[in-house]
N, C-alpha and C positions, 0 to 999 in steps of 0.2 A: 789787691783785687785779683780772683782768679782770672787763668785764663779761661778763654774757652777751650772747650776739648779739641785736638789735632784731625783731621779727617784721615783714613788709612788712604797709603799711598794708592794713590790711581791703577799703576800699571800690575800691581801685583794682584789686585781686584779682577782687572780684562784678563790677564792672563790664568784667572782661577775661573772666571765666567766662560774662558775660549775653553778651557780642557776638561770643564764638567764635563760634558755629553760626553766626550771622550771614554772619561774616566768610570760613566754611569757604565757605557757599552762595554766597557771591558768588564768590569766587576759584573755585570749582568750575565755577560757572555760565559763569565767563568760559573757564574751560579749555574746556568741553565747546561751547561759541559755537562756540571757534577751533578746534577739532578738525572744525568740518561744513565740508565742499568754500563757499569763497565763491561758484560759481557757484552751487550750492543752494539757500545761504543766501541769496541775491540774488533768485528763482527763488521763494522762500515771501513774501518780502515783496512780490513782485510779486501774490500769489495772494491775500495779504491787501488789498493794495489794490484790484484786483480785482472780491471778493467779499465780502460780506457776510449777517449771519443775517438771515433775516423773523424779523417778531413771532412770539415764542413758541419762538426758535432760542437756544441757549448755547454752539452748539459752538465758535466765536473767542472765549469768553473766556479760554482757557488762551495765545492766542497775542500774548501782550505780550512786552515787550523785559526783561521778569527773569528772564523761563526760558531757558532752552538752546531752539532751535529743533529739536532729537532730542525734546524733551519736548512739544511742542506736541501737543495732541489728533490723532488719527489720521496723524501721521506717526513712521516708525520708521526710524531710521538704522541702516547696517551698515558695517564696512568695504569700501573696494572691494577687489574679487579682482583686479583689472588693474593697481592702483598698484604702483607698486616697493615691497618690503618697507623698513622705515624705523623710527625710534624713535617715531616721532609720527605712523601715515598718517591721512589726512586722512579721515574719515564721510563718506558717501554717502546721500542719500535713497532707501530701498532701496522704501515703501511706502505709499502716502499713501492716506487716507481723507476724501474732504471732505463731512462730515456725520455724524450719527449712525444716519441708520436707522431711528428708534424711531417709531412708529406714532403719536405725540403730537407731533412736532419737523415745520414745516412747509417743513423744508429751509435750501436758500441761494438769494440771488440776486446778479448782476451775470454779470459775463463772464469766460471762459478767458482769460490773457494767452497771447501767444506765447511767453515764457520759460518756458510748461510743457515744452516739447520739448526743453529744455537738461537735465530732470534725466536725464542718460543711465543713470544705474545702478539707473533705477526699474524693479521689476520686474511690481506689483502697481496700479493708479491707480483709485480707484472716486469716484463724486460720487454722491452719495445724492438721490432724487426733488426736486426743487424747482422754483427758478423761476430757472433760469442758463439766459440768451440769449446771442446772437451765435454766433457760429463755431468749430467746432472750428477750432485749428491747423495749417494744411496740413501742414506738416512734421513732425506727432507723432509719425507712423512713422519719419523718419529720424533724426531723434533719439531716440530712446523704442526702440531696439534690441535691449533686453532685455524688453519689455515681454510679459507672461505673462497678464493680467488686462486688460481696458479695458473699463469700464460707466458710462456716462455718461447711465444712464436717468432717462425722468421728468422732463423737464428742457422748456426752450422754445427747445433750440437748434437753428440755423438754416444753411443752407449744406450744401454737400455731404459725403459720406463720405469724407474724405482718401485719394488712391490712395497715399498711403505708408503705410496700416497695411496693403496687401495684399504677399505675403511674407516677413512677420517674421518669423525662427528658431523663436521660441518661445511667438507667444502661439496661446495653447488657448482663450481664452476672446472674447469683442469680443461686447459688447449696447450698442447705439445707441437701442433702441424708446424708443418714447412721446416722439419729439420731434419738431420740424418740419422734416425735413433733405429733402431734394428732390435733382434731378438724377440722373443713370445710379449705380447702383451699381456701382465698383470691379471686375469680370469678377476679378481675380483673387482676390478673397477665394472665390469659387467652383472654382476651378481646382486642380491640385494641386501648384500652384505656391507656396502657401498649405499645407503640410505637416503643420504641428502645428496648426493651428486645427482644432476639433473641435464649438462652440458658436459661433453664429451666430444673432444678433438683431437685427436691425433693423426690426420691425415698427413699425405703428402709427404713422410717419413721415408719409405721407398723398399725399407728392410723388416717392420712390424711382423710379427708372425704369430702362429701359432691358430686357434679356432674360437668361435664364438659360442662359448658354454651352453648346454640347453637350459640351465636355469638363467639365461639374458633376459628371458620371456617374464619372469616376476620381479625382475629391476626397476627401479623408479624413473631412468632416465627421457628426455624428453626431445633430446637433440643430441645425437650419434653422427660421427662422421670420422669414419676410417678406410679412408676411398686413398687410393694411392700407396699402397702396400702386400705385400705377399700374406695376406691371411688365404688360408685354407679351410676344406670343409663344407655342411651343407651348414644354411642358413634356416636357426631353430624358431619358432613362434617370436612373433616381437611384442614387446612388451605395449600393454593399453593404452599405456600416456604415451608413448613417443610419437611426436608431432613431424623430426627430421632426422631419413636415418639415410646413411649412403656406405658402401660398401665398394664403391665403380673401381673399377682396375685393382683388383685383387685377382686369387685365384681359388675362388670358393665354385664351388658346384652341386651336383642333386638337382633336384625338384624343387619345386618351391609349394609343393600340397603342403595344406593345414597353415604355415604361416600367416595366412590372413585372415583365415575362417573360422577363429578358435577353437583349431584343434592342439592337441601338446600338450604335455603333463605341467608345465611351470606357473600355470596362470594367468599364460598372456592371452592374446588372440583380440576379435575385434576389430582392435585397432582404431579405433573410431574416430581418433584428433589425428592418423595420420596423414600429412599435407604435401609431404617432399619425400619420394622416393626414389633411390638412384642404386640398379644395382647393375649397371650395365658395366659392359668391358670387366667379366667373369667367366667361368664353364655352366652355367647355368643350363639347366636341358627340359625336356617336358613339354609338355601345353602351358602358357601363361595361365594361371587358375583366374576364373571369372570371379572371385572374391576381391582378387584385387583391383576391376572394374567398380565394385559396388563399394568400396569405400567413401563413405559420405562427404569427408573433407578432402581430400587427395585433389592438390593443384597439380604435381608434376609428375609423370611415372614415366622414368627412362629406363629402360629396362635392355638398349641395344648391345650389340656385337659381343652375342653368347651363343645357345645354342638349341633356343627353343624350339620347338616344330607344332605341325598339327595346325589347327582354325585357333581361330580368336574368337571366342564364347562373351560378348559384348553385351548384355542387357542396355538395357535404357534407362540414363540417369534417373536414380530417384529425386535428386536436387537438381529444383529449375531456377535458373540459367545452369548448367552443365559446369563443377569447377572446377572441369582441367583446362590450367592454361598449354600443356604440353604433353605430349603422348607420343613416344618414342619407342617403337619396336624394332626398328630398322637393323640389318647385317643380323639378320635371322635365319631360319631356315621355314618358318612361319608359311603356312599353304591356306588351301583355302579363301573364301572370298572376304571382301575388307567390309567388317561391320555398318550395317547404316547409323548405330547408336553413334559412331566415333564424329561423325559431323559435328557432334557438340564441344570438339576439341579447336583450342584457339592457333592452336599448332600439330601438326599430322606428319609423323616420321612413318610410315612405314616401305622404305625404297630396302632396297636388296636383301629380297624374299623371295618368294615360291607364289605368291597369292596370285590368284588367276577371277576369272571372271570382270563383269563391267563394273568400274568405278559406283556407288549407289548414284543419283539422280539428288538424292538429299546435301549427300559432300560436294559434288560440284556446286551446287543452288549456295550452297555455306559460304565455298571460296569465290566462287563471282557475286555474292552478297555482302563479301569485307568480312564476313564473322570467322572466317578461319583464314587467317594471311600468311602462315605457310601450309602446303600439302606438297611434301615429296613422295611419291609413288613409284620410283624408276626404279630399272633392274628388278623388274618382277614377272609376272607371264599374264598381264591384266590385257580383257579383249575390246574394250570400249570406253568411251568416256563422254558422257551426255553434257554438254557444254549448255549451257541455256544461251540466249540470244544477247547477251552481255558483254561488253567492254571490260576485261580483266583491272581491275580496281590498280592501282599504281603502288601499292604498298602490300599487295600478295605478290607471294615465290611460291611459281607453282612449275613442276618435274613430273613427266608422263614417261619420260624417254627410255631405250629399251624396251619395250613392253612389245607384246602382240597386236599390235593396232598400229593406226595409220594416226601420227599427231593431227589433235583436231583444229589447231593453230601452232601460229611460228610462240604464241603466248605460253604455249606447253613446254618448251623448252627454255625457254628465256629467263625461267627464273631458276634452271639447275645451277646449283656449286661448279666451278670453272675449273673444281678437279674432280670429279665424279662418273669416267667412265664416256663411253661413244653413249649422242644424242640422239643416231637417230633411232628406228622401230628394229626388233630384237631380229633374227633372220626367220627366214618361214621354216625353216626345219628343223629348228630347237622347239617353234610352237609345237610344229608336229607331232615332235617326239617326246616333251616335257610337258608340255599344257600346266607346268605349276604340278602335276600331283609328284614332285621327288623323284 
């Protein structure tokens, strides 16, 4: 009689069932290695050597040699669209993130290597606030060709803005702020040679230099911010579409005719989406031009401690409700009497100036009616101030002091800045002899 068949041993069964997964993970892991481009792959081990966490960072612990380098924390592989079609084409780093971001992570540090500029199919590249020195890559623009994204803020690095990110097909985005970069900025990241960039950062630098092309004014950008740097020069037409542009603590000056009026050969002028204006703490000179009053969107125009003079030529918003939430002329040389159009401001700088005469009767009525909750006026040679019969609201700050007049309340000075100069009325022989005209 036969027998029946033997059953396979038990334990060699659990011990084939315990080390699948195992087994599957590895061989997977090694498929999915050999599937990334070796330049790439070559190109992150650089990055890791490189770079490393500060205390209190975790984002390289996922980047060991048992995962796939597609799996590593903020990097995302894609195939390339350029390879030959194939059974097997080779992954592409399409996105990389170095950092987390998160308000508790103190970032990275060490240095870019230059084999960043080989991941050519990168499209998106961000390094999160920390403490990465040395040099961008000169060549990351000619390599980095598809590059769409580039923020490398917050960071301590050093050298100039690479003239090869100006021109790239497709990036829309480039923020460089908060770091130590110096030298001329790139002319063409301004120009409209530079196409699809639309977002422009490079503030806060400290060493930026050089001037603002007059062909800026036909560039497509939409949001400008090179505030915190030694640029130079006068300020040319701005371009149509820009909706945020600042320049603040530089060392640019002129006039500012034609900028806003569409005047200038480039194309610009208009202006008509612009919202956010900051060109204060510059040499700026002249009359404020009344063009930049009548811009239709314009919420915020800082324009203080430059070197303006003359009246302020203030029409009456065309746009009801008024939308500026801020209007900052203040540490001017600015004479003449203060607009009645300006009550329509949700905030009122104009303190250390020249301007003389009484307060309008409309701006007071504003700020003891809650619709303007600050008005600083101090340090100026103004001879009145018609208070209405009102209870100063408890969420205005309102500054009389200095002036030529007697405070019309202890309320007048209760709301000035606690470092902003003597409270009380200006002396009577500066009135005498200066009444505001210079």
């Amino acid at each position: 009689m036969a027998l029946p068949p033997r059953p396979p041993p038990i334990l060699p069964l659990l011990l084939l069932l315990l080390l699948l997964p195992v087994l599957l993970l590895l061989l997977g892991s090694h498929a999915d290695a050999a599937t990334l481009h070796e330049r790439d792959a070559a190109a992150l081990r650089d990055i890791r050597a490189g770079l490393r966490d500060l205390p209190g960072s975790r984002f390289f612990d996922t980047w060991d040699d048992a995962r796939s380098p597609c799996a590593y924390a903020g990097v995302v592989c894609a195939p390339d669209p350029d390879e030959p079609a194939g059974p097997d084409p080779p992954l592409r780093v399409a996105v990389l993130t170095l950092g987390t971001g998160l308000s508790d992570s103190p970032g990275l540090v060490g240095t870019l290597p230059a084999s960043l500029a080989t991941l050519s199919a990168l499209t998106d590249l961000v390094l999160y606030p920390g403490r990465v020195s040395g040099a961008i890559p000169a060549d990351i623009g000619a390599g980095l060709r598809r590059l769409r994204l580039l923020s490398l803020s917050g960071n301590l690095l050093t050298g100039r803005v690479p003239d090869s990110l100006a021109g790239l097909p497709d990036l829309h985005t480039l923020d460089l702020g908060n770091n130590r970069l110096d030298g001329a900025v790139p002319a063409g990241l301004l120009l409209p040679s530079s196409p699809s960039l639309k977002v422009l950062v490079l503030a806060n630098n400290g060493g930026l230099s050089g001037e603002i092309p007059d062909q800026f004014s036909a560039s497509r950008l939409f949001h400008v911010d090179l505030s915190g740097n030694a640029i130079a020069g006068v300020l040319p037409p701005l371009p149509p579409t820009v909706r945020y542009f600042s320049v603040a603590g530089n060392a640019m000056s002129g006039t500012l005719d034609g900028v806003f009026g569409g005047g200038g050969g480039g194309g610009g002028g208009g202006s008509s989406d612009l919202a956010f204006l900051d060109l204060s703490m510059n040499g700026f000179s002249g009359a404020v031009p009344p063009d930049v009053f009548a811009l239709p969107s314009l919420s915020s125009l800082l324009l203080s401690r430059n070197n303006f003079t003359g009246p302020l030529a203030v029409a009456a918003p065309a746009v009801q409700p008024a939308p500026w939430a801020v209007v900052d002329v203040s540490h001017n040389a600015i004479s003449g009497e203060i607009p009645e159009a300006l009550a329509a401001a949700a905030s009122l700088y104009v303190n250390n100036n020249r301007l003389s005469g009484d307060v309008p009767a409309v701006v007071a009525r504003s700020v003891f009616a809650g619709r303007m909750t600050t008005f600083y006026a101090q340090h100026n040679f103004l001879t009145g101030f018609p208070a209405p019969p009102l209870p100063l609201p408890d969420s205005a700050a309102l500054c009389l002091s200095y002036n030529c007049m007697d405070l019309p309340s202890a309320a007048a000075a209760d709301g000035c800045p606690t470092i902003g100069g003597p409270l009380e009325a200006r002396p009577a022989d500066q009135c005498r002899s200066s009444g505001g005209d210079g």
